[in-house]
N, CA and C atoms of all chains as a GROMACS GRO file, in nm:
protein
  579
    1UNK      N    1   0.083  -0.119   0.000
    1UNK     CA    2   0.000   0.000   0.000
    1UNK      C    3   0.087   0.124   0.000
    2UNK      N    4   0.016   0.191  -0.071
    2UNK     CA    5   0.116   0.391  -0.071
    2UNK      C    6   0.018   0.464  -0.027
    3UNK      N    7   0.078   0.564   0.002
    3UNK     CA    8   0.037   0.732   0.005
    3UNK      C    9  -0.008   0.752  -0.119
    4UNK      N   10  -0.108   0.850  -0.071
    4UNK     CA   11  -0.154   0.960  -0.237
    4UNK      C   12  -0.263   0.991  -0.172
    5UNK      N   13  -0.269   1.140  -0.202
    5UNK     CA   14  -0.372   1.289  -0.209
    5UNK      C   15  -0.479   1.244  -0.333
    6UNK      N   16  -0.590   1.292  -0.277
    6UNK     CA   17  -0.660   1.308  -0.393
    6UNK      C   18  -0.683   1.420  -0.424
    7UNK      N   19  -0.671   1.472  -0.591
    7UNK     CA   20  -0.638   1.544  -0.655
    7UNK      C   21  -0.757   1.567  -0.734
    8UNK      N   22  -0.884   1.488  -0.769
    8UNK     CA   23  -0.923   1.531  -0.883
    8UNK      C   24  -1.043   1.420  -0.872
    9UNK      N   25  -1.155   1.434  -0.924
    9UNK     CA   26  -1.249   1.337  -0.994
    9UNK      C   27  -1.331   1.287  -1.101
   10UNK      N   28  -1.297   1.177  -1.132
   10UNK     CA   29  -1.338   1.147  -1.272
   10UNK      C   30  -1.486   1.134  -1.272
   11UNK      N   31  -1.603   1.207  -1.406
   11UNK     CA   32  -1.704   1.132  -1.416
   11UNK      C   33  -1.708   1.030  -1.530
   12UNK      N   34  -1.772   0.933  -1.515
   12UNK     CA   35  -1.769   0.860  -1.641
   12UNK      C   36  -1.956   0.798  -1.642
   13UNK      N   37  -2.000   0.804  -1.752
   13UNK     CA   38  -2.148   0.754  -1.723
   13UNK      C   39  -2.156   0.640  -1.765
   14UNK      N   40  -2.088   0.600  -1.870
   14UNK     CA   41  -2.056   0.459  -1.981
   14UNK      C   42  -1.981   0.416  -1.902
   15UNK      N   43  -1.970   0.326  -1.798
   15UNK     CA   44  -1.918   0.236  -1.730
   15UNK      C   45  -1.870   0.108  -1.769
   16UNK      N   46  -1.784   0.034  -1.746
   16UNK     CA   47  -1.792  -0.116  -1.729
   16UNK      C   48  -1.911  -0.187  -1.581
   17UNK      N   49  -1.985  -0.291  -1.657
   17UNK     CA   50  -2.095  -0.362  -1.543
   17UNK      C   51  -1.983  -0.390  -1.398
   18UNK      N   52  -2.084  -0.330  -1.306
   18UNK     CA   53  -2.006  -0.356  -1.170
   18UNK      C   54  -1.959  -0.239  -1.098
   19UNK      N   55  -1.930  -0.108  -1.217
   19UNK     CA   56  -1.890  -0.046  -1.170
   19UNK      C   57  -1.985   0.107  -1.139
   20UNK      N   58  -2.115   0.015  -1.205
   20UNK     CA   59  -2.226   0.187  -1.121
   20UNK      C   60  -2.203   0.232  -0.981
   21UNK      N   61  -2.218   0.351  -0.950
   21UNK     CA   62  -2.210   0.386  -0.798
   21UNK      C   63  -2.058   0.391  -0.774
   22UNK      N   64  -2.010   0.355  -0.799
   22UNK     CA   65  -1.818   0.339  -0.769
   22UNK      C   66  -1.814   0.472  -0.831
   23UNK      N   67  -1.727   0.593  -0.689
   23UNK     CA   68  -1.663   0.692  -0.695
   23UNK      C   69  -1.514   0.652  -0.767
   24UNK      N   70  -1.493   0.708  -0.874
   24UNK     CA   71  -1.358   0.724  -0.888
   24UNK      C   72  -1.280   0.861  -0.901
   25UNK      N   73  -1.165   0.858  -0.806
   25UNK     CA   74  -1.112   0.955  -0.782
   25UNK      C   75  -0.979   0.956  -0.858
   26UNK      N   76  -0.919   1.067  -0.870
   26UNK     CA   77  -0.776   1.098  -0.929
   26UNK      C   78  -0.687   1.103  -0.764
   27UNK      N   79  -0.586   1.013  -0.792
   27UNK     CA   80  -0.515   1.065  -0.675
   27UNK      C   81  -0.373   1.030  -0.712
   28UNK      N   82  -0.267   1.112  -0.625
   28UNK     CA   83  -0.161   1.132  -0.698
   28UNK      C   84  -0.042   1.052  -0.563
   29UNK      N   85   0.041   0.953  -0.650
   29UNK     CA   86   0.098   0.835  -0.481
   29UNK      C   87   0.157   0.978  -0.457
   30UNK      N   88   0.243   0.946  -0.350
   30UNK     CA   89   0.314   1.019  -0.267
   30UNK      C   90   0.420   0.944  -0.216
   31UNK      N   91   0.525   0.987  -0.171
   31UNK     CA   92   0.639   0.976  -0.086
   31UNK      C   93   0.623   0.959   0.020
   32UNK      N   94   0.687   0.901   0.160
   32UNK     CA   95   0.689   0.927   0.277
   32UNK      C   96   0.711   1.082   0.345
   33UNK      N   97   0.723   1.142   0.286
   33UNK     CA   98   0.728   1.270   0.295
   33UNK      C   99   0.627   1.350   0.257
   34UNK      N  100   0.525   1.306   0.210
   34UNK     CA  101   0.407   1.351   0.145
   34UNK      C  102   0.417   1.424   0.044
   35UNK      N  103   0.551   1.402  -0.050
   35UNK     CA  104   0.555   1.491  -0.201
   35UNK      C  105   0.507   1.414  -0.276
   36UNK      N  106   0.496   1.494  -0.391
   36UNK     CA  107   0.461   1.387  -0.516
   36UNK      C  108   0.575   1.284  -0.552
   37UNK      N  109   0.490   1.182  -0.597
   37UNK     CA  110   0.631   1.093  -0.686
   37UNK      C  111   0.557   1.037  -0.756
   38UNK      N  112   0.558   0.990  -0.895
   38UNK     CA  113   0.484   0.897  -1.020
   38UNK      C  114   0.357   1.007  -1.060
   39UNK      N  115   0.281   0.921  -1.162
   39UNK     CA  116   0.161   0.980  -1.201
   39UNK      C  117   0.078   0.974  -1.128
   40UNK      N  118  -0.083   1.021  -1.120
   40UNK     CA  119  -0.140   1.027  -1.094
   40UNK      C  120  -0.229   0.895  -1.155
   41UNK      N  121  -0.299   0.844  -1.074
   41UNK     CA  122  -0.366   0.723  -1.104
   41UNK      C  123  -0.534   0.712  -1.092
   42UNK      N  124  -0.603   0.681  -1.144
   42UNK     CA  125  -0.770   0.678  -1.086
   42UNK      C  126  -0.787   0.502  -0.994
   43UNK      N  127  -0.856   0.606  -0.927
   43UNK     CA  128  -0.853   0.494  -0.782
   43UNK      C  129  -0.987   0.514  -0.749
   44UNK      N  130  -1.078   0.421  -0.727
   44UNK     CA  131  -1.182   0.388  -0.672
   44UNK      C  132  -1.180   0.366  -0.516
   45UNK      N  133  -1.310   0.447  -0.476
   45UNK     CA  134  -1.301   0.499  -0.354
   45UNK      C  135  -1.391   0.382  -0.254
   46UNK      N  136  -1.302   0.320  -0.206
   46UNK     CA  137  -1.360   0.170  -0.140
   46UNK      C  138  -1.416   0.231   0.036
   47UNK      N  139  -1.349   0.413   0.081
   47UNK     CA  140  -1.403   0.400   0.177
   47UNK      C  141  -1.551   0.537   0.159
   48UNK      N  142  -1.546   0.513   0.055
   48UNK     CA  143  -1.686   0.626   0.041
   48UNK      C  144  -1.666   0.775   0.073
   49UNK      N  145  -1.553   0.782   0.156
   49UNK     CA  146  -1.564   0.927   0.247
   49UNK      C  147  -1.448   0.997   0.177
   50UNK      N  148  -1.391   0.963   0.065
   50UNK     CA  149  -1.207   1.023   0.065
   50UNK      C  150  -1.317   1.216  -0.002
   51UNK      N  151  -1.226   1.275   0.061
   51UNK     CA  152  -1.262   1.420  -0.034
   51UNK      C  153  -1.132   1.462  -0.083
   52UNK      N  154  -1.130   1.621  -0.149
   52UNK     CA  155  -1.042   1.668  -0.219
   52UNK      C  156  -0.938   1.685  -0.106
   53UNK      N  157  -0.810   1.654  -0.184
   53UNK     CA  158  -0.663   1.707  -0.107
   53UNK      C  159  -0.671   1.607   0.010
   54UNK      N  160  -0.707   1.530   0.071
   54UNK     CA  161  -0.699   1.410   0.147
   54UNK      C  162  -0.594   1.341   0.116
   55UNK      N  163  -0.528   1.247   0.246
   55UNK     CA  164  -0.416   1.206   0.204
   55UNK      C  165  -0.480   1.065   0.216
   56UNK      N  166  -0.475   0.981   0.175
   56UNK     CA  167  -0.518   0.833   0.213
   56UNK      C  168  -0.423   0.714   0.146
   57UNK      N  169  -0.449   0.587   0.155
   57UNK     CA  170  -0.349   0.520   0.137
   57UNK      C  171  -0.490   0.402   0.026
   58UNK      N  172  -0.382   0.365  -0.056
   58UNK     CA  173  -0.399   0.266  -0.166
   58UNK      C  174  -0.360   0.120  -0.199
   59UNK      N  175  -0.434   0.089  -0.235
   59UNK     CA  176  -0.378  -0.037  -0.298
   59UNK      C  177  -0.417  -0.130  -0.413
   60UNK      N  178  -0.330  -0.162  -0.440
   60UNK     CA  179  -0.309  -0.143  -0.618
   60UNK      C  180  -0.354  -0.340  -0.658
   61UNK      N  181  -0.369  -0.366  -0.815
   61UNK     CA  182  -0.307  -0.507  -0.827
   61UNK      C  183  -0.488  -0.567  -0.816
   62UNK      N  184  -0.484  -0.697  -0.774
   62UNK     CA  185  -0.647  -0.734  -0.740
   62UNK      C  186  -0.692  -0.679  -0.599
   63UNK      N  187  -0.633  -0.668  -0.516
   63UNK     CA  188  -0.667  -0.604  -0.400
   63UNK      C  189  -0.766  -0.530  -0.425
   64UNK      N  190  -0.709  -0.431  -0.496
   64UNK     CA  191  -0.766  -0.309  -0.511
   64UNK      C  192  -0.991  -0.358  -0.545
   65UNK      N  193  -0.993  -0.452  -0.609
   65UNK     CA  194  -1.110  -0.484  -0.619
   65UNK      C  195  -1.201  -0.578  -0.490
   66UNK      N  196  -1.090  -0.626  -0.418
   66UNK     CA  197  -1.115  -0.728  -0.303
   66UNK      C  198  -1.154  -0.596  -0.202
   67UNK      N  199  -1.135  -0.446  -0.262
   67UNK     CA  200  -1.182  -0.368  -0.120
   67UNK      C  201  -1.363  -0.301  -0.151
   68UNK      N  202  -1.427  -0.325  -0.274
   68UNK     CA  203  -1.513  -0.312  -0.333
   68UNK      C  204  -1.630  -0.409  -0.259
   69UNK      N  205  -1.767  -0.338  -0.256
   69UNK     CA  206  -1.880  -0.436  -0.204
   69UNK      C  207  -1.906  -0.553  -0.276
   70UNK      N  208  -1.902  -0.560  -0.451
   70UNK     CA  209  -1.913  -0.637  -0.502
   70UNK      C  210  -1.715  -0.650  -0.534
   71UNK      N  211  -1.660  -0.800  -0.573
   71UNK     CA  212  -1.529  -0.842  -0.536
   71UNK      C  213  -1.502  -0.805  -0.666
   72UNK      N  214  -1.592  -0.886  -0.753
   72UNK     CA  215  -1.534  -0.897  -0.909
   72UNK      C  216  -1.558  -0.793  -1.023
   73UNK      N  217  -1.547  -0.667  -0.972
   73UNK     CA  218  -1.520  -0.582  -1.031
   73UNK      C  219  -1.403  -0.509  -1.128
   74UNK      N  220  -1.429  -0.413  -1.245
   74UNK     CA  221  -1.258  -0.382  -1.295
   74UNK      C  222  -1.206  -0.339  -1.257
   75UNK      N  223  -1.129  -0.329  -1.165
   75UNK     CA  224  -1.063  -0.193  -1.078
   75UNK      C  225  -0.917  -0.235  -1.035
   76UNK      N  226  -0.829  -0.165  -1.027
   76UNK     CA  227  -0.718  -0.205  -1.014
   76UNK      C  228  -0.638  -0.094  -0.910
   77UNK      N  229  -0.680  -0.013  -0.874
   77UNK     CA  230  -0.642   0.078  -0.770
   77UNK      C  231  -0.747   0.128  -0.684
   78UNK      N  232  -0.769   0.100  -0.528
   78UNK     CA  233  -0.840   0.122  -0.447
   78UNK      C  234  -0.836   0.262  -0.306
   79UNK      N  235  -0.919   0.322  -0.324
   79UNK     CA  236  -0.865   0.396  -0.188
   79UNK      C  237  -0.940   0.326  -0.053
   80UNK      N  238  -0.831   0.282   0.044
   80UNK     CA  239  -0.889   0.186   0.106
   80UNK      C  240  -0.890   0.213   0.282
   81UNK      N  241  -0.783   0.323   0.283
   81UNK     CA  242  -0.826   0.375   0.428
   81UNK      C  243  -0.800   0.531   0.371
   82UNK      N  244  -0.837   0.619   0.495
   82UNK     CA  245  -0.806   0.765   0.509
   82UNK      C  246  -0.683   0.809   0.664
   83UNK      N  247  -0.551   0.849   0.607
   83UNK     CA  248  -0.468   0.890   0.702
   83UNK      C  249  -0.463   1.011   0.777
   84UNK      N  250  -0.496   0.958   0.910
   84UNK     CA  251  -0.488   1.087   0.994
   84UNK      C  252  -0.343   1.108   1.041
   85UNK      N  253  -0.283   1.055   1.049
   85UNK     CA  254  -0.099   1.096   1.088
   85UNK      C  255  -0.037   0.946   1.015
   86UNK      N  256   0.067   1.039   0.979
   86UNK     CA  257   0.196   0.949   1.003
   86UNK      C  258   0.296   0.928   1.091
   87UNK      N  259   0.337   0.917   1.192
   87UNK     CA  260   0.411   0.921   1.313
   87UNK      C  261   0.561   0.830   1.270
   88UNK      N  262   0.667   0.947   1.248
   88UNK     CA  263   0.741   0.897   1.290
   88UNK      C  264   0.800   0.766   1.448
   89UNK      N  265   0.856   0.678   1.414
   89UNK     CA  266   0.906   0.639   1.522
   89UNK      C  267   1.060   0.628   1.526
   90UNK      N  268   1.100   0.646   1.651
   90UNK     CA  269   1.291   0.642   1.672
   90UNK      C  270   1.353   0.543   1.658
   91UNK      N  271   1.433   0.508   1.631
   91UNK     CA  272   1.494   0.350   1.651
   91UNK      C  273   1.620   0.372   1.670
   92UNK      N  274   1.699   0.267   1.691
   92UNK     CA  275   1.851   0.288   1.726
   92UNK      C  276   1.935   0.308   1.603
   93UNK      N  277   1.828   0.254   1.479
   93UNK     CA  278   1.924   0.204   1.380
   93UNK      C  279   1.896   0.314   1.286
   94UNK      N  280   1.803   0.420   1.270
   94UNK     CA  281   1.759   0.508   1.219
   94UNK      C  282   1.889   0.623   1.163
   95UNK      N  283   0.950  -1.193  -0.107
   95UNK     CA  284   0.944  -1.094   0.050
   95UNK      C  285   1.022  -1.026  -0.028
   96UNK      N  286   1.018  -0.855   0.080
   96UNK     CA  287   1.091  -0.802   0.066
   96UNK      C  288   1.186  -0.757   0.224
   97UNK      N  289   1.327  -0.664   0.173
   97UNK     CA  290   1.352  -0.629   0.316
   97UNK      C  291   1.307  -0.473   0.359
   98UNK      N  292   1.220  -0.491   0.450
   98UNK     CA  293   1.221  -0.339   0.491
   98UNK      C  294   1.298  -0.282   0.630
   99UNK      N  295   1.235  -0.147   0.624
   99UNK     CA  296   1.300  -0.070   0.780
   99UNK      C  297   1.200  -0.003   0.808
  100UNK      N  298   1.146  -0.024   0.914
  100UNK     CA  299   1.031   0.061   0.970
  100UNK      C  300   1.052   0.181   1.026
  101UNK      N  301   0.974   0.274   0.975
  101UNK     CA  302   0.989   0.436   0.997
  101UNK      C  303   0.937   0.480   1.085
  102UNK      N  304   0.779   0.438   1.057
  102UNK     CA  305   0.674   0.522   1.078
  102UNK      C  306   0.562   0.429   1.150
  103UNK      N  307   0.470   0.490   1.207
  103UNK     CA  308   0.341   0.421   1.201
  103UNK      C  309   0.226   0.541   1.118
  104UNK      N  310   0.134   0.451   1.067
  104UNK     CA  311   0.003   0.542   1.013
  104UNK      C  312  -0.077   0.513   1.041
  105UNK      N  313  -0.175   0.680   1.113
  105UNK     CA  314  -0.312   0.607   1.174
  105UNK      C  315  -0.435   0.632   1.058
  106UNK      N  316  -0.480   0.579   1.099
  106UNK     CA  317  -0.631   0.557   1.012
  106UNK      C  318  -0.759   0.530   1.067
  107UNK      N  319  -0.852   0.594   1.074
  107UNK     CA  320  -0.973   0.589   1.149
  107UNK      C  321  -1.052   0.504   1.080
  108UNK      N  322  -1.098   0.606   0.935
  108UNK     CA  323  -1.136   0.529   0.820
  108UNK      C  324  -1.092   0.459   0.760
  109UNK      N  325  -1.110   0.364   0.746
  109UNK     CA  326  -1.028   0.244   0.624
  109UNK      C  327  -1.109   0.125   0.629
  110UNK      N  328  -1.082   0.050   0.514
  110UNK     CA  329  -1.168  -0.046   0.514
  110UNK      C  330  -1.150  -0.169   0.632
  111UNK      N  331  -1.292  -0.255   0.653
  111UNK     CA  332  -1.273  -0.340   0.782
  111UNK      C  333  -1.160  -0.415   0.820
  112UNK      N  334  -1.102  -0.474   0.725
  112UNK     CA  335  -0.948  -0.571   0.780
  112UNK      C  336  -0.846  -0.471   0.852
  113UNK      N  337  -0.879  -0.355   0.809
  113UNK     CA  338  -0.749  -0.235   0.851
  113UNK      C  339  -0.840  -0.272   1.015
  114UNK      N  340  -0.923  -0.298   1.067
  114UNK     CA  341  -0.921  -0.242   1.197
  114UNK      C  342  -0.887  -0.329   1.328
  115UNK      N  343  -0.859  -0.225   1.419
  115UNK     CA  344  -0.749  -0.318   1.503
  115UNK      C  345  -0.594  -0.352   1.458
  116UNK      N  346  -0.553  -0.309   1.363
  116UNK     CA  347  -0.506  -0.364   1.340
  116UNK      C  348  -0.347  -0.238   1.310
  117UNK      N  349  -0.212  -0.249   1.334
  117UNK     CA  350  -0.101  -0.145   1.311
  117UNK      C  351  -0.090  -0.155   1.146
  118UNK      N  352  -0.059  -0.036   1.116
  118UNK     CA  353   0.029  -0.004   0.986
  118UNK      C  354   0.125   0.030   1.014
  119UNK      N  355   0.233  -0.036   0.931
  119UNK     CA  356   0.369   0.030   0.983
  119UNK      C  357   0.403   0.077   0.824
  120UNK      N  358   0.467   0.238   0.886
  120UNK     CA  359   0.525   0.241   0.708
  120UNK      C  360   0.683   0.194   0.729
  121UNK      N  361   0.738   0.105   0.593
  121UNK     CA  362   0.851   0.087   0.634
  121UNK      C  363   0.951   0.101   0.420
  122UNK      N  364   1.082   0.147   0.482
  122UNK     CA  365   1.140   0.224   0.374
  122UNK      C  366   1.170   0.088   0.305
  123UNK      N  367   1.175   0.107   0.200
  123UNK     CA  368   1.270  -0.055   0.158
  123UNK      C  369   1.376  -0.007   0.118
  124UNK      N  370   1.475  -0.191   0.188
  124UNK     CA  371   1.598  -0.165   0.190
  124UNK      C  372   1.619  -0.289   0.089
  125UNK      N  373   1.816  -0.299   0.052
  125UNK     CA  374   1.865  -0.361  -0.041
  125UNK      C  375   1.905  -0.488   0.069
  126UNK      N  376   1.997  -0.573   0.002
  126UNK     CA  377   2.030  -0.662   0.153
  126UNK      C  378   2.174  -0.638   0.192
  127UNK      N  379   2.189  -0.522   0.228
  127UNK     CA  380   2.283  -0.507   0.343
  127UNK      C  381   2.245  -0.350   0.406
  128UNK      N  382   2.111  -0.312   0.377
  128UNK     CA  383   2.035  -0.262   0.456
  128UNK      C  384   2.005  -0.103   0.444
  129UNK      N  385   2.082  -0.100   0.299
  129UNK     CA  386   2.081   0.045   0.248
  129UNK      C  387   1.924   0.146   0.156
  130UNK      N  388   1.853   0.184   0.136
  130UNK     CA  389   1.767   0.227   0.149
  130UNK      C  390   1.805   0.211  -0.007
  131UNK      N  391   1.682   0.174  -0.093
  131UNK     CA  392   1.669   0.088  -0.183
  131UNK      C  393   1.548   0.217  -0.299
  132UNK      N  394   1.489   0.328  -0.251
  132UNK     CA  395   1.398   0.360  -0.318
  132UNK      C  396   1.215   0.312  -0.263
  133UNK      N  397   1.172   0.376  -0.231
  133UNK     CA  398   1.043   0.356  -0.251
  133UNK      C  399   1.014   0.329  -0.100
  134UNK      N  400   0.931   0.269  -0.041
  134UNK     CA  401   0.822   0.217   0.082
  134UNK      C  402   0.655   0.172   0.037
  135UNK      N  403   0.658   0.081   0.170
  135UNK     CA  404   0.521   0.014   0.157
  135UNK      C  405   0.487   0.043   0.294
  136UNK      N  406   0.343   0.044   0.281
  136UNK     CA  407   0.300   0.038   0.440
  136UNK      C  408   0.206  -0.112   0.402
  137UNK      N  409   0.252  -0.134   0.526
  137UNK     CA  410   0.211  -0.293   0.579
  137UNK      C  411   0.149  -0.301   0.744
  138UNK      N  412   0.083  -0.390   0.712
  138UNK     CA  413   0.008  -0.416   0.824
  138UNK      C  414   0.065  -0.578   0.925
  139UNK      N  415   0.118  -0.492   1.047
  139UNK     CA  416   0.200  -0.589   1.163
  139UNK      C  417   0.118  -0.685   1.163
  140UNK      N  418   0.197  -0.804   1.225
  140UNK     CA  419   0.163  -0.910   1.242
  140UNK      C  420   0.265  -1.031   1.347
  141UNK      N  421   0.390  -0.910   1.337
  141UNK     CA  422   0.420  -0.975   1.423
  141UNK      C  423   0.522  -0.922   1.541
  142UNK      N  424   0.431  -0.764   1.574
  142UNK     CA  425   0.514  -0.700   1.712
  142UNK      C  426   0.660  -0.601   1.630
  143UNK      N  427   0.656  -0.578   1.547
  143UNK     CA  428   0.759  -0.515   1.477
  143UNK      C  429   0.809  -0.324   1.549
  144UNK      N  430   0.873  -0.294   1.519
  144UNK     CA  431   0.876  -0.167   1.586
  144UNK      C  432   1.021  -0.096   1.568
  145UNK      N  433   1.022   0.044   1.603
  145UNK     CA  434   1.154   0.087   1.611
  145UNK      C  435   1.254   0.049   1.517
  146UNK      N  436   1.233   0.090   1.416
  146UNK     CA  437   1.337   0.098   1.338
  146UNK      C  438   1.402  -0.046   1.275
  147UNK      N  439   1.355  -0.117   1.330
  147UNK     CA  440   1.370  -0.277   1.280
  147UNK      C  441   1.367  -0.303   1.118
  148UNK      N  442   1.467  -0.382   1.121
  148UNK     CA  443   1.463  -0.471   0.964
  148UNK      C  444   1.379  -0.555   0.998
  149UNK      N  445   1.265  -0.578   0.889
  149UNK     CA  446   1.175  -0.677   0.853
  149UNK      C  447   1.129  -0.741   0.751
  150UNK      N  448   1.118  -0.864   0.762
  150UNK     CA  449   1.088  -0.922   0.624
  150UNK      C  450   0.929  -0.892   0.582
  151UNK      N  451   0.872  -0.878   0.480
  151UNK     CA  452   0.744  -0.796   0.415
  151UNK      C  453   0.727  -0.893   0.287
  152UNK      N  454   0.602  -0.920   0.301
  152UNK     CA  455   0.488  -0.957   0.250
  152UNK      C  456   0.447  -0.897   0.142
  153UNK      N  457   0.439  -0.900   0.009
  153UNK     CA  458   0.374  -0.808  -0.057
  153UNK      C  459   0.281  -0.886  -0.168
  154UNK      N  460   0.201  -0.971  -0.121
  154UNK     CA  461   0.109  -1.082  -0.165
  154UNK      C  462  -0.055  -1.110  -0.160
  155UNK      N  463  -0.136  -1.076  -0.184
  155UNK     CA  464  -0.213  -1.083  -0.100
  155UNK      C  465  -0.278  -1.174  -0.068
  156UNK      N  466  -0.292  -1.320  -0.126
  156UNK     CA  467  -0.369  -1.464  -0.081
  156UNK      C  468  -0.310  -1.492   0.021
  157UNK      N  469  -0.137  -1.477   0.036
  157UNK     CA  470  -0.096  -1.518   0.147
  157UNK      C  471  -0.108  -1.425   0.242
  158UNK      N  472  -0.142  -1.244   0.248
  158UNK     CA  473  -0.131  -1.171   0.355
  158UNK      C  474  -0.280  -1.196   0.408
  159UNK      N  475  -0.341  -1.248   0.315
  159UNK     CA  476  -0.501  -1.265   0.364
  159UNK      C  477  -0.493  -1.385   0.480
  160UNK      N  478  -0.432  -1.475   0.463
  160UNK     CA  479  -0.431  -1.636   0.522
  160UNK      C  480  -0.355  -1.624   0.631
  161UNK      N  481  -0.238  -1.518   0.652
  161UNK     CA  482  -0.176  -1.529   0.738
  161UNK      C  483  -0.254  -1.439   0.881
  162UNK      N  484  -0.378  -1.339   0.793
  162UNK     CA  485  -0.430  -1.279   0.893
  162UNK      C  486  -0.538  -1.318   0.973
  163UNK      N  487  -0.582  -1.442   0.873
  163UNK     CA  488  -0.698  -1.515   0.853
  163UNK      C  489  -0.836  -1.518   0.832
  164UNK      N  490  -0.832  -1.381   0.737
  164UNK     CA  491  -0.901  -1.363   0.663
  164UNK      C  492  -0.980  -1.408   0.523
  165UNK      N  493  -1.039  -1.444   0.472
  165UNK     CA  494  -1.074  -1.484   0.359
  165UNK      C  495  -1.088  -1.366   0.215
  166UNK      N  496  -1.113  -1.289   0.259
  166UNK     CA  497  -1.127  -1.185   0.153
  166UNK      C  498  -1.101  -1.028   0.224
  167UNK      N  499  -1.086  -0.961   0.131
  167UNK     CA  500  -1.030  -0.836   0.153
  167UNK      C  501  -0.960  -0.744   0.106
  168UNK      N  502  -0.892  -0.606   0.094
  168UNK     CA  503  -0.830  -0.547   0.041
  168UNK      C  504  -0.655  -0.563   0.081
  169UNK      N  505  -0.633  -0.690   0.140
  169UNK     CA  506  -0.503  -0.646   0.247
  169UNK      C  507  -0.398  -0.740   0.167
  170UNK      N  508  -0.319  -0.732   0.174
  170UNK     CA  509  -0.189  -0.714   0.055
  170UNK      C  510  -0.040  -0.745   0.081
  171UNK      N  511  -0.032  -0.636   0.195
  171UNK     CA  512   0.063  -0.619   0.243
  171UNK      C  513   0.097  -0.623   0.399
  172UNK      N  514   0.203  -0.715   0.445
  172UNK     CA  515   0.227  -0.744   0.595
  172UNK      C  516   0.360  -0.738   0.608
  173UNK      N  517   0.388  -0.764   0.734
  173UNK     CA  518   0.539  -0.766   0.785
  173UNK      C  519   0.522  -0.954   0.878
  174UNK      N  520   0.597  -1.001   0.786
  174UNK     CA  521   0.564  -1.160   0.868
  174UNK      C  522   0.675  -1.184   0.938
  175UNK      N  523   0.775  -1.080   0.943
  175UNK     CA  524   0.918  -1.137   1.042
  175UNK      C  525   1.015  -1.031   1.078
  176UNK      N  526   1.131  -1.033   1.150
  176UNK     CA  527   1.210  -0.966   1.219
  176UNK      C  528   1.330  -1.005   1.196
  177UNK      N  529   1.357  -0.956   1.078
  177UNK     CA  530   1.490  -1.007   1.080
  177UNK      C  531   1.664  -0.945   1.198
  178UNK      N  532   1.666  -1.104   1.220
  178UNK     CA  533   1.809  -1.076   1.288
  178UNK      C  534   1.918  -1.089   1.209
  179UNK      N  535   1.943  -1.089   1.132
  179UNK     CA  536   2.083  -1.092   1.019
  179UNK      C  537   2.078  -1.155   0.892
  180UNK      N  538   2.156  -1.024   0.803
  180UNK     CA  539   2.188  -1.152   0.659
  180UNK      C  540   2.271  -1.148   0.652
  181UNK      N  541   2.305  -1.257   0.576
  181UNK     CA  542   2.438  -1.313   0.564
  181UNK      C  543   2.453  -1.287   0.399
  182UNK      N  544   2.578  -1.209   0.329
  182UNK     CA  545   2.587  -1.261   0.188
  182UNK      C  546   2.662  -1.334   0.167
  183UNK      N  547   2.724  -1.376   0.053
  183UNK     CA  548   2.801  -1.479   0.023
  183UNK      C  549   2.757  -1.667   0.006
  184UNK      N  550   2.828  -1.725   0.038
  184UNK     CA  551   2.790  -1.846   0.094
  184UNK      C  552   2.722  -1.905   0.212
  185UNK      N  553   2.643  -1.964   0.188
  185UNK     CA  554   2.588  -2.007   0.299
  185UNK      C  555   2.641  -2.062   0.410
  186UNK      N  556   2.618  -2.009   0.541
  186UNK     CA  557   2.749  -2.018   0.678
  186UNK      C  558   2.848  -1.970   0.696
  187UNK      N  559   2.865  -1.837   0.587
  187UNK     CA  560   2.971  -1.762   0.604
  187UNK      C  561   2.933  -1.619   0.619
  188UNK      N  562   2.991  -1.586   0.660
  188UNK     CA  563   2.957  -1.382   0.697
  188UNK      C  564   3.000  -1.333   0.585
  189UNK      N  565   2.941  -1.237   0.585
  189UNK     CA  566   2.953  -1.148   0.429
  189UNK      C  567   3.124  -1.129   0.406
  190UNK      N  568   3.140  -1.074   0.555
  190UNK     CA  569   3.276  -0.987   0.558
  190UNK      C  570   3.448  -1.126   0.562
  191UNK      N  571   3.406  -1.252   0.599
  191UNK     CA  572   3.458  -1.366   0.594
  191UNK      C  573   3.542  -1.361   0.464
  192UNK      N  574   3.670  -1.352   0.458
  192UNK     CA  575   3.740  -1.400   0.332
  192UNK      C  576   3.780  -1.520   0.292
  193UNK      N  577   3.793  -1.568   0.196
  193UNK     CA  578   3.832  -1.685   0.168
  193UNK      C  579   3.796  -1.819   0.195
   0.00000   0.00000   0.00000
């Protein structure tokens, strides 16, 4: 799973079956640092709630459809939680 | 697997049901002798990981599902171990071992 902001939202009315009602959002991964890095990807919004400029985390591959109400859907990038911090932690080896 | 180094933790209120209860750790990936490799995954503990630790990572999801024991889900990615040392070279020998 990565980082990525959402940036943007797609409408589409001509769907693939499965995918009525599925928000898809533009969101752009991110770094551990919360910069940009790669393109921007459309990601279907598995927790209903993501809004604009939100940072949330993804996941890509079949997952991404295993986070969907119905499983066997086309989708290949999911937004699957919403991040409220990232917390560094210390370590010795850091 | 891969090798990681744990950074971070990330919280999440919202996220889908397998996320709950449950730690995310973000961790940097490393090469194998522990040098920072490009990129990170966040993964979901499984087995007490913390502080900066090298860990071995999961990036599968039939098996991150089974190991959580889950049947279905969005979950992908885990940390299934702690690593205490690699060794390169030959097997039973230390990297740094000559000859």
């Amino acid at each position: 799973m990565q980082l990525a902001r959402v940036i943007g939202t797609v409408v589409a009315t001509i769907k693939a079956p499965g995918l009525e009602g599925v928000r898809l959002l533009i969101v752009q991964p991110l770094t551990r640092e919360l910069t940009a890095t790669g393109s921007p990807v459309v990601a279907a919004d598995a927790v209903h709630m993501a809004g604009p400029a939100e940072v949330v985390y993804i996941v890509g591959a079949r997952e991404a459809a295993e986070a969907m109400e119905d499983r066997f859907v086309p989708v290949d990038h999911a937004i699957v939680g919403i991040v409220d911090a990232v917390n560094p932690i210390r370590g010795d080896r850091q | 697997m891969k090798l990681g180094r744990v950074v971070a933790t990330v919280v999440s209120t919202i996220a889908s049901p397998i996320f709950e209860g449950r730690t995310l750790l973000l961790c940097d990936l490393v090469d194998e002798r522990g040098e920072l490799s490009g990129g990170y995954l966040i993964a979901v503990d499984t087995v007490g990981a913390g502080a900066g630790e090298l860990v071995l990572i999961l990036d599968e999801g039939n098996s991150a599902r089974q190991i959580v024991g889950e049947k279905t889900g969005p979950l992908r990615t885990v940390v299934v171990g702690i690593v205490d040392d690699v060794e390169l070279g030959e097997p039973g020998r230390s990297a740094g071992a000559a000859g």
